[in-house]
C-alpha positions as CSV (number, residue, x, y, z in Angstrom):
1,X,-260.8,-119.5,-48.8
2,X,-262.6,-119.7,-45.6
3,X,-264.8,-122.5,-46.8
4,X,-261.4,-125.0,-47.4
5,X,-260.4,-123.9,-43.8
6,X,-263.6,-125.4,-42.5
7,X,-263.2,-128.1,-44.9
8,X,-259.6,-128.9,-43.6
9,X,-260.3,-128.4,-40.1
10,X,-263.4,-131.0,-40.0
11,X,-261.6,-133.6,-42.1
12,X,-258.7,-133.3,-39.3
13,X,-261.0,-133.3,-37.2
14,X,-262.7,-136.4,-38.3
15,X,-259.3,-138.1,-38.4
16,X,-258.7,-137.3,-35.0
17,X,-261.9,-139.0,-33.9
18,X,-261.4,-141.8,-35.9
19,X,-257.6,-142.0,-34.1
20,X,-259.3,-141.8,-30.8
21,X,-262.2,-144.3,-31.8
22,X,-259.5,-146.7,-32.7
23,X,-257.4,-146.2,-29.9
24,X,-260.0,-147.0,-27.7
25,X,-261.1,-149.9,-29.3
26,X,-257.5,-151.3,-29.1
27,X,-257.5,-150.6,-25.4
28,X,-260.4,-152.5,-24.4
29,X,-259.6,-155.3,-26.8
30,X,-256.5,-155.7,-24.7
31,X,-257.9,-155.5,-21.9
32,X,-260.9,-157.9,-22.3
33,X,-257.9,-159.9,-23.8
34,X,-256.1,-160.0,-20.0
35,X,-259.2,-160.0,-18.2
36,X,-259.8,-163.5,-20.3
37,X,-256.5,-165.1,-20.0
38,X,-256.7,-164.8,-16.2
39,X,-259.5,-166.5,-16.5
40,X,-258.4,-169.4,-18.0
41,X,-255.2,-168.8,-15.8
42,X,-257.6,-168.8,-12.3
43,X,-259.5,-172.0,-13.7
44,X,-256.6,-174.1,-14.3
45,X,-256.8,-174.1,-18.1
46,X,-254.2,-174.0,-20.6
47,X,-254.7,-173.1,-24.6
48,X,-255.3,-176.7,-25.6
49,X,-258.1,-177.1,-23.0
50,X,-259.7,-174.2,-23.5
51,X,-260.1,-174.7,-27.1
52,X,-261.7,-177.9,-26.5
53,X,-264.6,-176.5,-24.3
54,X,-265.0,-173.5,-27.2
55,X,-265.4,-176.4,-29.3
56,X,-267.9,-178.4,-27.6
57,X,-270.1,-175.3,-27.1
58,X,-270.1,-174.8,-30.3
59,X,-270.7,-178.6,-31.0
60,X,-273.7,-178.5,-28.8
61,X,-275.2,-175.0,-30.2
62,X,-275.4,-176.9,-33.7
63,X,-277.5,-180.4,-32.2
C-alpha cells in the first residue's frame, strides 16, 4: 500500500506543477500582452495600423 501512496502523491504532485507551470505562463502572456498594447498605445497606433506594419514585415522577410 505504501507504493500507491507514493504513486498518488507524485501524480498530485505533478498536477500541481503543471497548475503552476500553466499559471505562469498565463501571467506572462498577459502581461507581455499589456506591455504590447501600450506600445502601440505610446506610438500612436491603432489595430488596423499595426496590422499593416506586421504585414509588410512579413512581406519584406519573404522578397
Amino acid at each position: 500500500m505504501e507504493g500507491m501512496t507514493y504513486l498518488a502523491i507524485a501524480y498530485l504532485g505533478m498536477i500541481l506543477g503543471l497548475g503552476i507551470w500553466t499559471w505562469t505562463v498565463v501571467t506572462r502572456s498577459r502581461n507581455l500582452q499589456l506591455r504590447i498594447k501600450a506600445l502601440e498605445d505610446s506610438l500612436g497606433l491603432d489595430d488596423f495600423e499595426s496590422d499593416i506594419i506586421t504585414s509588410e514585415v512579413n512581406d519584406t522577410d519573404k522578397k
